[in-house]
C-alpha positions in Angstrom: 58.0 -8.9 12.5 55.7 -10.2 9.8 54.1 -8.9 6.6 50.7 -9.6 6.1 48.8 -9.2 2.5 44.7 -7.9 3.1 42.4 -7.9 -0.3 40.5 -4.6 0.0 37.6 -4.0 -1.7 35.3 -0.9 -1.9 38.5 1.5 -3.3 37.3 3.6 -5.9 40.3 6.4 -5.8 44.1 7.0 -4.5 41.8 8.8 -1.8 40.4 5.4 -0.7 43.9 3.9 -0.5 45.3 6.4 2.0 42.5 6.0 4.1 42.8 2.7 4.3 46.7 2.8 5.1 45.8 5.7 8.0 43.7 3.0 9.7 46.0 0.4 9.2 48.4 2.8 10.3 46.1 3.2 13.2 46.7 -0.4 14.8 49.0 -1.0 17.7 51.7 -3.4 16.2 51.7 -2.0 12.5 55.2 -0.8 11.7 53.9 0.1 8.1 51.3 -0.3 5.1 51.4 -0.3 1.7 47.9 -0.1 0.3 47.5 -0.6 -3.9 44.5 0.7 -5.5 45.1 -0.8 -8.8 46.0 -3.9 -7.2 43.2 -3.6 -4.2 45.9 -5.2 -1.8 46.9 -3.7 1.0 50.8 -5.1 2.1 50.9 -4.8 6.3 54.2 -4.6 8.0 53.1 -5.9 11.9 55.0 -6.9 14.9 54.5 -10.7 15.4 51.4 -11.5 17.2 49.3 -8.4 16.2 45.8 -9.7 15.2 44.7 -10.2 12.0 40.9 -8.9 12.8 42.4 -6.0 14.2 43.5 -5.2 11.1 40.5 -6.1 9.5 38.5 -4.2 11.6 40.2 -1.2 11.0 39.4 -1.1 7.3 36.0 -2.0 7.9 35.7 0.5 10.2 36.2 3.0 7.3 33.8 1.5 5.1 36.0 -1.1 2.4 35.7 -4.4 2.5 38.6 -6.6 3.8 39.9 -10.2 3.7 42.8 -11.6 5.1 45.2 -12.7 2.0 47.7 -14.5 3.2 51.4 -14.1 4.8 54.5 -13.6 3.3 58.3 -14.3 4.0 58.3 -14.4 7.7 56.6 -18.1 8.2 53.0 -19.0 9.3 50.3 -16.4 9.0 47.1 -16.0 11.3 44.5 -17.9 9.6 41.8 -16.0 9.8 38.2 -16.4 7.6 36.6 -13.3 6.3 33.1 -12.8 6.8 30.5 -12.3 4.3 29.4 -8.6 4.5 25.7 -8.1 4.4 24.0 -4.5 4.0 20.8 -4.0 4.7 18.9 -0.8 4.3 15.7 -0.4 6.5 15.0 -1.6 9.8 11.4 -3.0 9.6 10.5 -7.1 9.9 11.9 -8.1 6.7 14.8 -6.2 7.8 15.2 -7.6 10.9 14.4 -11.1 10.3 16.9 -10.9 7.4 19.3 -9.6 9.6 19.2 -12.2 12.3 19.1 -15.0 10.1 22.3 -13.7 8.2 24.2 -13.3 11.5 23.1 -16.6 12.4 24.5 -18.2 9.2 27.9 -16.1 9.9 27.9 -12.8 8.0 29.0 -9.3 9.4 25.2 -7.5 8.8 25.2 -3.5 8.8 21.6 -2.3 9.0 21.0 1.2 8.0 18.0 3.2 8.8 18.0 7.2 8.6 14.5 7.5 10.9 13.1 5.5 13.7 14.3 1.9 14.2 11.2 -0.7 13.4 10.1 0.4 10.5 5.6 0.3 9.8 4.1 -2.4 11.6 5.4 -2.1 15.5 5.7 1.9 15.2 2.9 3.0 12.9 1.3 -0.1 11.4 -0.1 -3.1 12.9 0.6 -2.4 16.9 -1.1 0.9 17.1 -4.2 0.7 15.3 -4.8 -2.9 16.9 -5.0 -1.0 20.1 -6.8 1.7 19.0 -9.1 -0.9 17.1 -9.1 -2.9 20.3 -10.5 0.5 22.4 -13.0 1.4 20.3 -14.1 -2.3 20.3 -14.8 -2.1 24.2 -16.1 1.2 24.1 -18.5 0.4 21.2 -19.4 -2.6 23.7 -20.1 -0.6 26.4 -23.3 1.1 24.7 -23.7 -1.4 21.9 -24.5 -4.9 22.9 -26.9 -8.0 22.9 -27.8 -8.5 26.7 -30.9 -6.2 27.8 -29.7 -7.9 31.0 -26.7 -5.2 30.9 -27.2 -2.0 31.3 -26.0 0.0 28.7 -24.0 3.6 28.5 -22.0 5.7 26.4 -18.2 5.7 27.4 -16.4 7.8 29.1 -13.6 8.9 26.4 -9.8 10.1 27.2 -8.0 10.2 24.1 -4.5 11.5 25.0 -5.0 8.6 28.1 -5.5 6.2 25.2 -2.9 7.6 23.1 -0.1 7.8 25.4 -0.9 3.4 26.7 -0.8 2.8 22.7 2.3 4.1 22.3 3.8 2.7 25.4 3.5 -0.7 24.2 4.6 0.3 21.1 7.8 1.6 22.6 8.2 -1.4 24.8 7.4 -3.8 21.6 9.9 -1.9 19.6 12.2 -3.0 22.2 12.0 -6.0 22.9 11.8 -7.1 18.8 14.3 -4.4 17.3 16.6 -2.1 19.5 17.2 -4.7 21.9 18.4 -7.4 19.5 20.8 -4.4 17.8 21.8 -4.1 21.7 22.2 -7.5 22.6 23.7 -9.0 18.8 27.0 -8.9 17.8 26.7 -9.7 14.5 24.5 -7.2 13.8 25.6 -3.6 13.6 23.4 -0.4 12.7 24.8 2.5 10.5 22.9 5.5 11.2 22.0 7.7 8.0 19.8 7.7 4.6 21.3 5.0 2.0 21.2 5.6 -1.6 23.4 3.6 -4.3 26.6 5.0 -6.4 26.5 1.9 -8.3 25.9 -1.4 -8.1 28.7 -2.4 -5.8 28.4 1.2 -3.7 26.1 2.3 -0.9 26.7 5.7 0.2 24.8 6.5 3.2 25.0 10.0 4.7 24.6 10.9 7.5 22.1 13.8 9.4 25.4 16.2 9.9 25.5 15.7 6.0 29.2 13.2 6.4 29.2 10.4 4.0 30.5 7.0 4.4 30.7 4.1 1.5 30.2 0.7 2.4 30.7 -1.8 -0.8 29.5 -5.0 0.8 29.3 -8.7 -0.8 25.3 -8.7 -0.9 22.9 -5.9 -0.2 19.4 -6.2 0.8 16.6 -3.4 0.3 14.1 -3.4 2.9 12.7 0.4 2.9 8.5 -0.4 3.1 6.2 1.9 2.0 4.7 5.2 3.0 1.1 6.7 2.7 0.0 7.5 -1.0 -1.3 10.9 -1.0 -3.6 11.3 -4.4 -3.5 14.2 -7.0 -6.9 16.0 -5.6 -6.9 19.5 -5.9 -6.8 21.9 -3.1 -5.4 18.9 -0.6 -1.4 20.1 -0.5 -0.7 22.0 2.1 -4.2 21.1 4.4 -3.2 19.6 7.5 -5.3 16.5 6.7 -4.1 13.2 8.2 -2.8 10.3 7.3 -2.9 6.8 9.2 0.3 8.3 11.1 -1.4 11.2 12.0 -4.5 9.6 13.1 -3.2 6.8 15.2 -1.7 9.7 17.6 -4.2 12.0 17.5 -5.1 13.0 20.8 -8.5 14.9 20.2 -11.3 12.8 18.8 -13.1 14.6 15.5 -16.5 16.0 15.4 -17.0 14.7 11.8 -14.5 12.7 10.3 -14.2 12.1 6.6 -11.9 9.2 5.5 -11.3 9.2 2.1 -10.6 5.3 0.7 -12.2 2.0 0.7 -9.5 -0.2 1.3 -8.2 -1.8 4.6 -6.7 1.3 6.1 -9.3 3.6 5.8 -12.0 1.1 7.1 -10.2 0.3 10.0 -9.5 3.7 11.3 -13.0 4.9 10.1 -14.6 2.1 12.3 -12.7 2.5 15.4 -13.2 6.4 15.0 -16.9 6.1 14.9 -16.8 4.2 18.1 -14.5 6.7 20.1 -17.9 9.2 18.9 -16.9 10.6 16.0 -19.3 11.1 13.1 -17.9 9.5 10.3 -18.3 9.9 6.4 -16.0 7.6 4.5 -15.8 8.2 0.5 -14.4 5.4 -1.2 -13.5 5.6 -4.9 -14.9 2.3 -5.6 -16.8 -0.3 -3.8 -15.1 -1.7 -0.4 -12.5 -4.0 -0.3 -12.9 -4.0 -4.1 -9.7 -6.8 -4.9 -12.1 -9.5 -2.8 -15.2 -11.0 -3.4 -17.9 -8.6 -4.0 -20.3 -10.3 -1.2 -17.7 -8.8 1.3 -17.5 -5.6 0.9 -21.5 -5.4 0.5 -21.7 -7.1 4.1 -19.2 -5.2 5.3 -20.6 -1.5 3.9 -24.1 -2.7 5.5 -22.6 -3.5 9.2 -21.1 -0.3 8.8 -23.9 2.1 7.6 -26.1 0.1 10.5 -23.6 1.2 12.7 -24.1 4.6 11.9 -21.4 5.1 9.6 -21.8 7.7 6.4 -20.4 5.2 3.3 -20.0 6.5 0.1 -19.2 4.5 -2.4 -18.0 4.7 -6.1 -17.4 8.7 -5.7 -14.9 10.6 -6.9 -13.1 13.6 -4.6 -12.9 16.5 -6.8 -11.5 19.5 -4.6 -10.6 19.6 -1.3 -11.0 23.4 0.7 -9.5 24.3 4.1 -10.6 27.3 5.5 -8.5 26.8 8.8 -11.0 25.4 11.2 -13.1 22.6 8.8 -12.5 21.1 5.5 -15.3 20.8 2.8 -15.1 18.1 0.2 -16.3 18.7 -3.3 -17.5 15.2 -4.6 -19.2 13.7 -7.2 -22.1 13.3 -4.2 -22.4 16.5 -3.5 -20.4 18.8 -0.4 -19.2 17.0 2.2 -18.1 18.8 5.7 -15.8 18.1 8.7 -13.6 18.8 11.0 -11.1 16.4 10.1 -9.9 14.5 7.0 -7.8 10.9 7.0 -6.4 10.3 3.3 -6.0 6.5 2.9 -5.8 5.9 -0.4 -3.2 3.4 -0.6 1.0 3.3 -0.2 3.4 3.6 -2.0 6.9 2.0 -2.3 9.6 3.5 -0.7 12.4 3.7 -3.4 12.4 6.6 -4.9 15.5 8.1 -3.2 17.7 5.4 -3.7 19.3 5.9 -7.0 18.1 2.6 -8.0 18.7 3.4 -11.7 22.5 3.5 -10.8 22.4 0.0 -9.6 20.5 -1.4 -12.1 17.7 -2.4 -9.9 14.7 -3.0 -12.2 11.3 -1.3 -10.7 7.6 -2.0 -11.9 5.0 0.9 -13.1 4.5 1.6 -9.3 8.3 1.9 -8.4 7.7 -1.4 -6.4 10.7 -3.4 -6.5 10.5 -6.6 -8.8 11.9 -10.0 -7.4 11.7 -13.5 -8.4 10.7 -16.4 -5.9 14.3 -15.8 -4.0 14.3 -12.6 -3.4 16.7 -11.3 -5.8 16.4 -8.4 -7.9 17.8 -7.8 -11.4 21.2 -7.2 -9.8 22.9 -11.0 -9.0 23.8 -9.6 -5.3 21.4 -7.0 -4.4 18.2 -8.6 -3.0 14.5 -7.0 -1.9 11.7 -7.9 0.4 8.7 -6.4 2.1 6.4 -3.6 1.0 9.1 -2.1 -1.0 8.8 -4.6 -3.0 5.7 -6.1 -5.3 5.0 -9.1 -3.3 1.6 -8.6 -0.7 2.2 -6.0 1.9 1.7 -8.0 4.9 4.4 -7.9 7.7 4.3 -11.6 7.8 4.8 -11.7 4.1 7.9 -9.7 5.1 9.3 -11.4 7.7 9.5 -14.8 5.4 11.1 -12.7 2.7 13.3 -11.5 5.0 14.4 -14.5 6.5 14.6 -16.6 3.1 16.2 -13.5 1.0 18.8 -14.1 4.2 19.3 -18.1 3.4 19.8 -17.1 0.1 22.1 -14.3 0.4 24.5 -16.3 2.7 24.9 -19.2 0.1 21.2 -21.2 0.8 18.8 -21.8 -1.6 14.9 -21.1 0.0 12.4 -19.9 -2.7 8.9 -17.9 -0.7 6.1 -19.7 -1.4 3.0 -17.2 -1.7 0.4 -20.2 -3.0 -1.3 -19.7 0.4 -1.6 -16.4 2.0 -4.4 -15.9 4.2 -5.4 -12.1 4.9 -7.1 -10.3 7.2 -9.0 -6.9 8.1 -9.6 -6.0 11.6 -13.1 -4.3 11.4 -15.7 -5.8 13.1 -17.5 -7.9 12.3 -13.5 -8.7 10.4 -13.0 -9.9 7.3 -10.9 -13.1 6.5 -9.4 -14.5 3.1 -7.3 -17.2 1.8 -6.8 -18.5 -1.7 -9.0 -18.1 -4.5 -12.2 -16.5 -5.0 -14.9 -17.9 -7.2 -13.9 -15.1 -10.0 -10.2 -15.7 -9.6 -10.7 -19.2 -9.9 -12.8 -18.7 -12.9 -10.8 -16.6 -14.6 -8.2 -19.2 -14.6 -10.6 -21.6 -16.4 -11.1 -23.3 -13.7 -14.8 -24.9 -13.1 -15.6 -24.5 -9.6 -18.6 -24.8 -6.7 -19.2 -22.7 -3.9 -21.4 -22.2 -0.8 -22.1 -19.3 1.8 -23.2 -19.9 4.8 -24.8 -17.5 7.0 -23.7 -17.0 10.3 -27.4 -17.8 11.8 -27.0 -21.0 10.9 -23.7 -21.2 13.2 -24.5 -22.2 16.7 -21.9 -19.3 18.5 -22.7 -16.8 16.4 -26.5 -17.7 17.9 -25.1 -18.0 21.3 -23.4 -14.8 20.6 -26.4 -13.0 19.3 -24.4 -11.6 16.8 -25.2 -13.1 13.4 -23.6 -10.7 10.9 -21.3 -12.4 8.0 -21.3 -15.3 6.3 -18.3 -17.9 5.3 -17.7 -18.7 1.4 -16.3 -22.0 0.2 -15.0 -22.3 -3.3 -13.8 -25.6 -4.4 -12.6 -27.3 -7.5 -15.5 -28.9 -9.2 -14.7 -32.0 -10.9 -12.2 -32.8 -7.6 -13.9 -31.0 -4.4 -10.3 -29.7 -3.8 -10.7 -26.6 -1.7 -9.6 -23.7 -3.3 -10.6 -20.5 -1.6 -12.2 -18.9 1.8 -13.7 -15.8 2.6 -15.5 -14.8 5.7 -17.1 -11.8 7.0 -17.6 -12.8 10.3 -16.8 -11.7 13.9 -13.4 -13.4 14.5 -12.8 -14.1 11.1 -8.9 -13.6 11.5 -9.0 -16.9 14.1 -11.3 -18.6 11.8 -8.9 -18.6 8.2 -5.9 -20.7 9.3 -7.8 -23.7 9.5 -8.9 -23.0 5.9 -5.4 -22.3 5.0 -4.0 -25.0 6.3 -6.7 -26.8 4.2 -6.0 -25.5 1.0 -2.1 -26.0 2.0 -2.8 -29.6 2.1 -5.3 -30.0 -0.9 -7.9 -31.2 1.3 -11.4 -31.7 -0.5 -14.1 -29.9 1.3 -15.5 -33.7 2.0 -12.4 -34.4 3.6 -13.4 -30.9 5.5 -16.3 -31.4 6.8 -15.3 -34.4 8.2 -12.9 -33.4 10.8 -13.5 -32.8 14.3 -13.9 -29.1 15.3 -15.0 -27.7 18.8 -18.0 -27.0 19.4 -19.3 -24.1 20.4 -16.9 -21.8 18.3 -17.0 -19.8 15.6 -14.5 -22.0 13.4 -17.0 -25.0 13.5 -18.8 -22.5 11.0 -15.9 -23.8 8.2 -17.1 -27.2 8.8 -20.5 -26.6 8.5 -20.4 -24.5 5.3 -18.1 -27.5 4.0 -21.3 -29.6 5.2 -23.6 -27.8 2.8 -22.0 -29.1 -0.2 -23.7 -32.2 0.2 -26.3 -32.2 2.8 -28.8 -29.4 4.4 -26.9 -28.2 7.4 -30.3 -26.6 9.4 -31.7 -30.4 9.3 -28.6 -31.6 11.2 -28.0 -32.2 15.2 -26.8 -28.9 16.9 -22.7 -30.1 16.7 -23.0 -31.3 13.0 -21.2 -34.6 13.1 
């Protein structure tokens, strides 16, 4: 017989202490338990030989903390390390890559998700609408193209056929990257059940039978996303208009849509819609893309109107009326009719159900969840990433959080750098950004020099007969640093690494336009507009040397 001590933590009552004695109780070998509230020890009577993580296990099992303590009186003790105890609530990338990289580093992670396992990007996000983009790209090239060699003719549409490949590969991607890394890890554990703090220390998640269990783990990390923001306009509650979830399922393609936002969503979805043959009207409260240079969301509002897209810009939805077949849009424009109407006004942070005011967690005007360069919050232990948070909502962003809010969590020290994030929107022709624009850079008194080039004057684009866009250098004046990029261009998102990766290593645009890029693609264009600062590209040789 030995006596083993166990520090318990996570006891907030005498309740808590005769739970954890019952599951002590529980273990083969355990002759008897005394388990201390006050003294959050918990003094184990065990036949020689029982195991210490049995014990352990046992407690955890009930949601308290454990850690072996030592032995007493009957000679060596089982050595046994506790592990760090890592909570994390959501299931998305920063989640997940959080998740992996503190199981990696040695911690016991609980993950804890209340709906589908994945979170925005793979179920709802980024996988689906890429397909549905992707589609509506070969459809719209199937009647829409440069080659009078090729005959032309207007697609043959099956939505629900569409709709139900999409969200095959979303089920197989969710998978691979999420439920089959739950499945297959063993350091990684997932608590099904909504999670909202009792204090700072104190999770209580309950579950969908209403039970609650209390987990009170060493570091918690919040990784809940964001959800659709749904504006204040009059009439709207209760229509059955869509949002982005909505429409990326929908099975029947609208007579007239009417998307209501200028921003990345909304263009996105409007675009692909208007090539699956939907008329489309999209209202936007401002111009497009407003937070970018202003050159790209002309461009982009012309390719779209030429495409045959309605675009509305700086005008204001007053009233919104559903009369149970078609909704009709009071706006400062005048009535606007359809069959169907995709909100995408922006998203919004998903904390408001989790007491955060109990924890201490400090929130910005938006209930976006502020953090410093590690990832932690106001609370020393409890630590945020992704959209929940008010770093950029891109699922890369996330995933980096993730991982370094991980490093940090476990005893590492790895700060996110955000100096260069390069961003992308998947219209077409797409849109492509990284670093500053000419106004940011102004407005940080910084004297600068910029050039746009035109796509003609890029030889693909010419062998592409597609010459919409241009690509925008701004560099540091008195240096030729690089300091932004923006391109409206098709493949835009390939062309912006290798101006990121530029403006990560505080290359000049001399130094730019002298390296080596293949020729005939549509990156070359970053050399040649780096070219124009000093010379006249359309008097040089077709590959630019």
């Amino acid at each position: 017989m030995s006596e083993l001590i166990l520090h318990i933590t996570g006891m907030t009552c005498e309740h808590c202490a005769a739970s954890v004695k019952e599951a002590l109780l529980s273990v083969p070998g355990v002759r008897g338990a005394e388990v201390s509230y006050p003294e959050a020890t918990a003094r184990v009577a065990a036949k020689a030989g029982t195991p210490v993580t049995a014990l352990l296990e046992a407690v955890r099992a009930k949601g308290y903390g454990a850690a072996a303590g030592g032995g007493a009186c009957c000679g060596t003790t089982p050595k046994t390390e506790s592990k760090l105890s890592v909570a994390i609530i959501g299931t998305g990338s920063a989640a997940f890559a959080a998740a992996i990289r503190a199981a990696e580093e040695g911690a016991a992670v609980t993950v804890i998700e209340a709906a589908t396992v994945g979170g925005t990007c793979v179920n709802v996000g980024c996988v689906p609408s890429k397909i549905l983009i992707r589609a509506a790209h070969v459809a719209h090239l199937q009647a829409q193209h440069p080659f009078p060699g090729l005959a032309k003719h207007a697609p043959v549409l099956d939505r629900k056929a569409l709709v139900s490949q999409q969200q095959a590969r979303v089920e197989e991607l969710r998978h691979a990257k999420y439920e089959g890394i739950l499945e297959t890890n063993p350091g990684i554990n997932l608590l099904r059940g909504f999670a909202s703090f009792e204090d700072a220390k104190t999770l209580v998640v309950r579950h969908a039978d209403g039970t609650e269990k209390r987990l009170t783990p060493d570091r918690i990390l919040i990784a809940t996303g964001r959800s659709p923001q749904i504006p204040d306009v009059p009439g709207l509650a209760g229509t059955p208009f869509w949002t982005s979830t909505e429409a990326l399922i929908a099975e029947d393609t609208p007579d007239h849509l009417i998307v209501y936002g200028g921003s990345v969503v909304a263009l996105e979805l409007a675009q692909a819609f208007l090539r699956l043959g939907s008329q489309v009207t999209l209202i936007a409260r401002g111009s497009l893309l407003s937070k970018e240079d202003a050159a790209i969301g002309e461009g982009l509002k012309a390719a779209l109107i030429e495409e045959g897209m309605r675009v509305l810009t700086h005008t204001a939805v007053q009233a919104v009326r559903f009369d149970g077949k078609s909704f009709e849009l009071e706006t400062s424009a005048g009535t606007i009719g359809g069959d169907r109407l995709l909100v995408a006004t922006g998203r919004r942070p998903n904390t408001s159900g989790l007491a955060l005011e109990r924890a201490g967690v400090a929130v910005d005007a938006s209930g976006a969840i502020v953090v410093d360069d590690h990832l932690r919050t106001s609370v020393p232990h409890i630590y945020a990433a992704g959209d929940c948070t008010h770093l950029p909502q891109f699922v890369y962003v996330a995933a980096a959080a993730g991982t370094r809010a991980a490093v940090n969590m476990t005893g590492g020290d790895a700060a996110l750098d955000l100096s260069v994030v390069p961003a992308v929107v998947f219209t077409d022709p797409q849109v492509a950004t990284v670093g500053l624009t000419e106004t940011q850079a102004n407005k940080l008194g910084m004297e600068t020099d910029s050039r746009t080039l035109t796509l003609d004057n890029v030889p693909r684009a010419l062998a592409n007969f597609d010459t919409r866009g241009f690509i925008k250098l701004v560099a540091d004046k008195p240096s030729g640093r690089l300091l932004g990029a923006q391109v409206l261009a098709p493949e835009a998102g390939e062309i912006i690494q290798s101006a990121a990766l530029a403006i990560r290593n505080r290359m000049t645009v001399q130094e730019l336009a002298g390296q080596l890029f293949p020729y005939l693609t549509m990156v070359e264009g970053l050399k040649l507009c780096a070219q124009t600062f000093t010379r006249d590209v359309k008097a040089l040789s077709c590959c630019a040397g």
